[in-house]
C-alpha positions in Angstrom: 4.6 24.8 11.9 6.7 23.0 8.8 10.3 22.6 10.1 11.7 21.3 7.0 14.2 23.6 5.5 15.7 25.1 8.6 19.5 24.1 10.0 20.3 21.7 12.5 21.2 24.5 14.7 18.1 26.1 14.3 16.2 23.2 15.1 18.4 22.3 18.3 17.8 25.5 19.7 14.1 25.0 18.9 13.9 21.6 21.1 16.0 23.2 23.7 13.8 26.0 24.5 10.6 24.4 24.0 11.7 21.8 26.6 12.7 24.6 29.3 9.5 26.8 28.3 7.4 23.6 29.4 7.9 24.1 32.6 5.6 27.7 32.3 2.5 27.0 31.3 -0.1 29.0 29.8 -1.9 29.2 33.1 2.2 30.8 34.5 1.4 33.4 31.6 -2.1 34.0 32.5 -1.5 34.6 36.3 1.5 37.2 35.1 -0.5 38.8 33.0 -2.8 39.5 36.0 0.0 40.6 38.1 2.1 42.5 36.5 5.4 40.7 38.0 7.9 39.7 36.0 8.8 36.4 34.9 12.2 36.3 36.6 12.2 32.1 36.5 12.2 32.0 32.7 14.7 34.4 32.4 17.0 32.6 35.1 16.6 29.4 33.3 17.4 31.0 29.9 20.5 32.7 31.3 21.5 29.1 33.4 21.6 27.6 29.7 23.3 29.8 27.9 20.8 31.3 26.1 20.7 35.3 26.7 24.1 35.2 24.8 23.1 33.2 21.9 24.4 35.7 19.4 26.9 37.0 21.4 30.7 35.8 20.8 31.9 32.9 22.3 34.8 34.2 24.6 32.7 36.5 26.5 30.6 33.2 27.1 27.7 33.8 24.2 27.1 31.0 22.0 28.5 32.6 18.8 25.5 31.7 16.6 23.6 34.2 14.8 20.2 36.0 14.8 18.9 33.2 12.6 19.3 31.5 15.6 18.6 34.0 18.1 15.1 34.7 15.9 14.3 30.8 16.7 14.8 31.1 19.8 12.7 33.9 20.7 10.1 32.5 18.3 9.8 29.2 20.0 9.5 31.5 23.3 6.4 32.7 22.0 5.2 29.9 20.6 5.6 27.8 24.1 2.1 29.4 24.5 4.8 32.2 26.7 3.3 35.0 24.0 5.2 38.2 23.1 5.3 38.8 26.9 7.3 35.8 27.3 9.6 36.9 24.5 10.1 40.3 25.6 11.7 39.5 29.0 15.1 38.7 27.2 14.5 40.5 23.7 15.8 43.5 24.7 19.3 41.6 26.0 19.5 39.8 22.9 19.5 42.7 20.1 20.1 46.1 22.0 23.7 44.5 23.0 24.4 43.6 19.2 25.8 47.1 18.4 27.7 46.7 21.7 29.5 44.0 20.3 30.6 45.3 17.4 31.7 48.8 18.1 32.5 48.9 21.5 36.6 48.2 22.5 37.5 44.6 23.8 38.1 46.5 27.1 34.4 47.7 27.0 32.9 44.3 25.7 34.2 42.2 28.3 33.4 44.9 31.2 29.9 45.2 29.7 28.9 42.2 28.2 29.5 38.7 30.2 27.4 39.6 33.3 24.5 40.0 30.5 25.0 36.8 29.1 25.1 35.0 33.0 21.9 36.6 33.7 23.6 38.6 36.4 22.4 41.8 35.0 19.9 42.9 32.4 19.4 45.8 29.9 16.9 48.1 28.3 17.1 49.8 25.1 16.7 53.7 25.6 15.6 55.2 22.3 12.0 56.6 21.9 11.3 59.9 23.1 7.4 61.3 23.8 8.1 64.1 21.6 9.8 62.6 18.6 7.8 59.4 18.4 9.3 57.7 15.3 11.7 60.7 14.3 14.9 58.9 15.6 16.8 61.7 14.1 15.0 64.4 15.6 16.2 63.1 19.9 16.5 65.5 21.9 17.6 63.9 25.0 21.6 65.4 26.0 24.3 64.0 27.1 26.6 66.6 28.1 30.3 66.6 28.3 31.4 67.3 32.2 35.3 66.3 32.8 35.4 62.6 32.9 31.9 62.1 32.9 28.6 62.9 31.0 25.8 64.5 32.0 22.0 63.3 30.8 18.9 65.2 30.9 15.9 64.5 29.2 13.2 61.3 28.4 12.5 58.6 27.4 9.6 56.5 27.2 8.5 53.1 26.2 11.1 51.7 27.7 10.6 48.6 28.7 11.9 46.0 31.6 13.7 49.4 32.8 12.1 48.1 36.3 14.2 45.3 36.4 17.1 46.6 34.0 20.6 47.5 35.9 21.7 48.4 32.3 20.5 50.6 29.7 21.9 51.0 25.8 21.1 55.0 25.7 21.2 57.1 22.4 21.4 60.6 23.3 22.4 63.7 21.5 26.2 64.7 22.1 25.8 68.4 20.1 22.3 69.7 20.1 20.4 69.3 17.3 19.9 73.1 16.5 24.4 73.0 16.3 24.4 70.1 13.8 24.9 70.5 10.2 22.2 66.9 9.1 20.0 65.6 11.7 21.7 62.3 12.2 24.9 63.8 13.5 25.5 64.4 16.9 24.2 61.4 18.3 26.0 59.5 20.6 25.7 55.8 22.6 25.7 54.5 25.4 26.0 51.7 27.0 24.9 52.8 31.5 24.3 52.0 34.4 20.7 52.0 35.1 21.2 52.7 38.9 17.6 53.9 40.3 18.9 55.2 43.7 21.2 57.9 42.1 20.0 61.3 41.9 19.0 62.6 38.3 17.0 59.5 37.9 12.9 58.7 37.9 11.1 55.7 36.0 7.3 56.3 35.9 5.9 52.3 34.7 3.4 52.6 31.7 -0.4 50.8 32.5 -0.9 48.6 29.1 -3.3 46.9 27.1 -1.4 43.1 27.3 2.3 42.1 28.1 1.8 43.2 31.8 4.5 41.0 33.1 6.9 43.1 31.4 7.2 46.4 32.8 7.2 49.3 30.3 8.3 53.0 31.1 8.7 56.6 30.8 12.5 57.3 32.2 13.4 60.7 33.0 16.8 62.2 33.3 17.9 64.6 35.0 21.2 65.4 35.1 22.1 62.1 35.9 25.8 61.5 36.3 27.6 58.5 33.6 31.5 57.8 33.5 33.0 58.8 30.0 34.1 55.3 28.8 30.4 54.1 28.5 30.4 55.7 25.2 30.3 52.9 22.7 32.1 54.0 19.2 33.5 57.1 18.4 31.3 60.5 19.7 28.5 61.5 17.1 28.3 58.3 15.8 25.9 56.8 17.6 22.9 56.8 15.1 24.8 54.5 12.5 25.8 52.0 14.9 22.3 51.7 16.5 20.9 50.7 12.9 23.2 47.1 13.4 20.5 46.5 16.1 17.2 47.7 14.8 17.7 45.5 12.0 18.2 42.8 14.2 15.2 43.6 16.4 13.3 43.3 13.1 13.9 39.9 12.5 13.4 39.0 16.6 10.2 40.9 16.6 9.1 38.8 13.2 9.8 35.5 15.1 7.8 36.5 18.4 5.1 37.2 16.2 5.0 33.9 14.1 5.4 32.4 17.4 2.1 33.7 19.0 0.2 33.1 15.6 1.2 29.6 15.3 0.1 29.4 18.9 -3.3 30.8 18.2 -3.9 28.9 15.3 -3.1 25.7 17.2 -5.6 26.1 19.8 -8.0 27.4 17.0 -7.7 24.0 15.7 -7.9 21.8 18.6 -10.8 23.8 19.3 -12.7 23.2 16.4 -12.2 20.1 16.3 -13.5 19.4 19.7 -16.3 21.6 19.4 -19.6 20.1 18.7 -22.7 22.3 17.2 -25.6 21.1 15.4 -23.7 17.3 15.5 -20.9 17.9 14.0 -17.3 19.4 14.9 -17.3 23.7 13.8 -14.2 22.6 12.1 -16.3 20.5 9.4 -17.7 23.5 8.5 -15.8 25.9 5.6 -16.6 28.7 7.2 -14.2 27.9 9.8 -11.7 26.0 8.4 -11.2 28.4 5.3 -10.3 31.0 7.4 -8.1 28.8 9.8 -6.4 27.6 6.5 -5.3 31.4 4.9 -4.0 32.4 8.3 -1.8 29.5 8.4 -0.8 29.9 4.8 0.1 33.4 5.5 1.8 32.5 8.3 4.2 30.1 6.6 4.6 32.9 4.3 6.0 35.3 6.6 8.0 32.4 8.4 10.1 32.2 4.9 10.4 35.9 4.6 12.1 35.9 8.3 14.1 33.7 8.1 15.2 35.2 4.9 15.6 38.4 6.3 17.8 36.5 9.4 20.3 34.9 7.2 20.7 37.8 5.0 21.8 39.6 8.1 23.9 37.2 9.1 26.1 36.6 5.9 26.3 40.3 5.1 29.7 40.4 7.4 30.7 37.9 5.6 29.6 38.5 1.7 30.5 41.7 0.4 27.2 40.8 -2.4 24.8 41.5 0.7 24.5 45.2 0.3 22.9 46.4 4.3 20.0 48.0 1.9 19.3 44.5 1.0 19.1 43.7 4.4 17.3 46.6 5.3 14.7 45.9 3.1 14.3 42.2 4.0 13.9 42.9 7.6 11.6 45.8 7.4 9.6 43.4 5.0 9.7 40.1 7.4 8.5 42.6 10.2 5.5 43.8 8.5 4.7 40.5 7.0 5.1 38.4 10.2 2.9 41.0 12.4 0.0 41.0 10.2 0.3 37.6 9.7 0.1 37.1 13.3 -2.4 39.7 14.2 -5.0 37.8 11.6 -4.4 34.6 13.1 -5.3 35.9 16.4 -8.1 37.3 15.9 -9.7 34.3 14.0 -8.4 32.3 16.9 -11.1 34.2 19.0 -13.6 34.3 16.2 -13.1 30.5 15.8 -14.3 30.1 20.2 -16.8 32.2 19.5 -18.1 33.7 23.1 -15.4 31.5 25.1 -12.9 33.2 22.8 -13.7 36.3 25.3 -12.9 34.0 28.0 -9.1 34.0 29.3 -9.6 30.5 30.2 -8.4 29.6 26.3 -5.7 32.1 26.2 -6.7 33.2 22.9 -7.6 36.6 24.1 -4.4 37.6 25.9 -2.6 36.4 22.3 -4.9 39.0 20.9 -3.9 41.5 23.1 -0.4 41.1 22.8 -0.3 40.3 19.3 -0.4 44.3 18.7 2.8 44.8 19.7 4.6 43.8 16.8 2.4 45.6 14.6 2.9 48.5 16.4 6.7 48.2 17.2 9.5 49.2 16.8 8.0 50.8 13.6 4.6 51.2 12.8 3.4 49.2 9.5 2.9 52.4 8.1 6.4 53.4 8.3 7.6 50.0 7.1 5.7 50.8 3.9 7.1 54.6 3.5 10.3 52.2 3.7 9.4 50.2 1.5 8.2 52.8 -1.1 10.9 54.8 -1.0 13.9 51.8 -0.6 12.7 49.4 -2.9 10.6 50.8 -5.5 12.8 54.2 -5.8 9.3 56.3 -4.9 9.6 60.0 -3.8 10.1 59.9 0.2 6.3 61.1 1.6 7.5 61.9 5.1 
């Protein structure tokens, strides 16, 4: 990848987390993926450094900096050869905890955040119901008002590192939606304990396609018993201050899936270069290289329309020109650009090993696998489009 252009800061971090992700080889990633256990080492020597709180504020013991850094840093994760799964077992702590930050109380902050940022506990991101899909607005999950405390029935699903997770950043419905005069009243969040010996409580893990080391879930509640003061912002609220993180997830998700393209395309490279048919290296031939060459192209590409996206986010508390439609756009944009970016380099990355591409002794295949997930989620590329359509080229709204 072409580092020219980014800050200095950016570029620490980069050397930083490539020199700790050396220690977890592909082979680490490869074994996990088999497993299914979760890579608890990286995460401790993430949280050891400093890093979980890299966009978190300074005096709870973050690092201050901003998801133009915090997009680095996941996207070097990835690129260590770690993948998406690799990325994924501190994503969740680094953008679901961004609304925290800036509408919980300083009470609430330092109660909920600096145990986070040590790595003494972690957190999940409870949105997606089975029944709504990607109708946000349409939740159904309750939190009910009972004395001091609320009350939660309902499910989630998707939800992943809730195994491991002690926390959870919940968005749940305060007034039922049927009682509400436009859908995206009424919603509420949380920020909970995750406790899986209480009553009320049951996590069913998800069999997937690729990123088995990290866990995902269906989570049922049932009644299940939180105090009153985890309510971050003001009751009803909730659906506007989750939108400060699902931008932010945007960008992350964009720089996990550079991360795992530039990968691919690296060992698509050494590979044909190595690779002797007919007396010559496959890489000599067009038909390879050509294809090798657009993926990378488009992949530089998307890098510039990420870290665009990232520093719009950043400077839009800070200059009143950055309208958050501007940076809804850009986000949305970098996602979708980024993923398919990253999803064609993977796939000519097994096309370019031809039958040993099928092999998951060159790693190629478990990028494949993974390299859905950003085209998938949060938002399907579809969505992103409707977005698109409707945000930036004032189109009638087709959903």
């Amino acid at each position: 990848m072409e580092t020219s252009g980014f800050s200095s800061e950016q570029l620490d971090v980069r050397e930083a987390i490539f020199k700790i992700c050396s220690k977890y080889p592909d082979e680490y990633w490869a074994e996990h993926d088999e497993s299914g256990e979760y890579p608890h080492e990286l995460h401790t020597d993430l949280a050891k450094n400093g890093w979980i709180g890299i966009a978190l504020p300074e005096e709870l013991g973050g690092a201050g900096l901003g998801i133009s850094e915090a997009t680095m840093m996941l996207h070097t994760v990835a690129e260590s050869g770690a993948g998406i799964a690799g990325a994924q077992s501190i994503h969740a702590n680094v953008y679901a905890t961004q609304p925290v930050a800036k509408f919980a109380t300083p009470e609430q902050r330092k109660r909920m955040l600096p145990d986070l940022i040590a790595g003494k506990s972690r957190t999940c991101f409870g949105v997606t119901e089975p029944n709504t899909g990607l109708e946000t607005l349409k939740l159904r999950t309750l939190a009910k008002k009972d004395g001091e405390h609320y009350l939660i029935s309902g499910q989630k699903i998707w939800i992943s590192s809730a195994q491991v997770a002690t926390k959870m950043v919940l968005l749940a419905r305060t007034t039922p939606l049927e009682d509400v005069k436009k859908p995206s009243e009424g919603l509420s969040l949380f920020f909970i304990d995750l406790d899986k010996s209480a009553p009320g409580l049951e996590l069913k893990r998800i069999k997937k396609m690729g990123c088995r080391a990290i866990d995902a879930n269906e989570v049922f509640f049932d009644n299940y018993r939180i105090p009153a003061d985890t309510l971050v912002g003001k009751e009803g609220e909730g659906f506007k201050i989750v939108l400060h993180g699902m931008n932010a997830e945007r960008c992350l998700l964009a720089g996990e899936a550079l991360g795992i393209g530039y990968v691919a395309l690296k060992r698509a490279a050494a590979y044909a270069s190595e690779r002797v048919v007919f007396g010559r290296p496959i890489g000599m031939n067009q038909g390879i290289q050509h294809p090798l060459a657009s993926a990378y192209m488009h992949l530089e590409a998307a890098k510039l329309a990420t870290y665009h996206a990232a520093r719009l986010y950043d400077n839009s508390s800070k200059d009143s020109s950055i309208t958050q439609h501007a940076v809804g756009v850009a986000c949305n944009s970098a996602k979708y650009l980024a993923a398919e970016a990253a999803f064609t380099a993977c796939e000519r990355a097994v096309l370019t090993h031809g039958g040993m591409g099928f092999s998951q002794e060159y790693h190629v295949e478990r990028y494949l696998r993974e390299v859905f997930v950003p085209r998938i989620a949060p938002v399907s590329r579809e969505m992103i489009m409707n977005y698109i359509g409707e945000k930036a080229l004032g189109l009638p709204r087709s959903y």
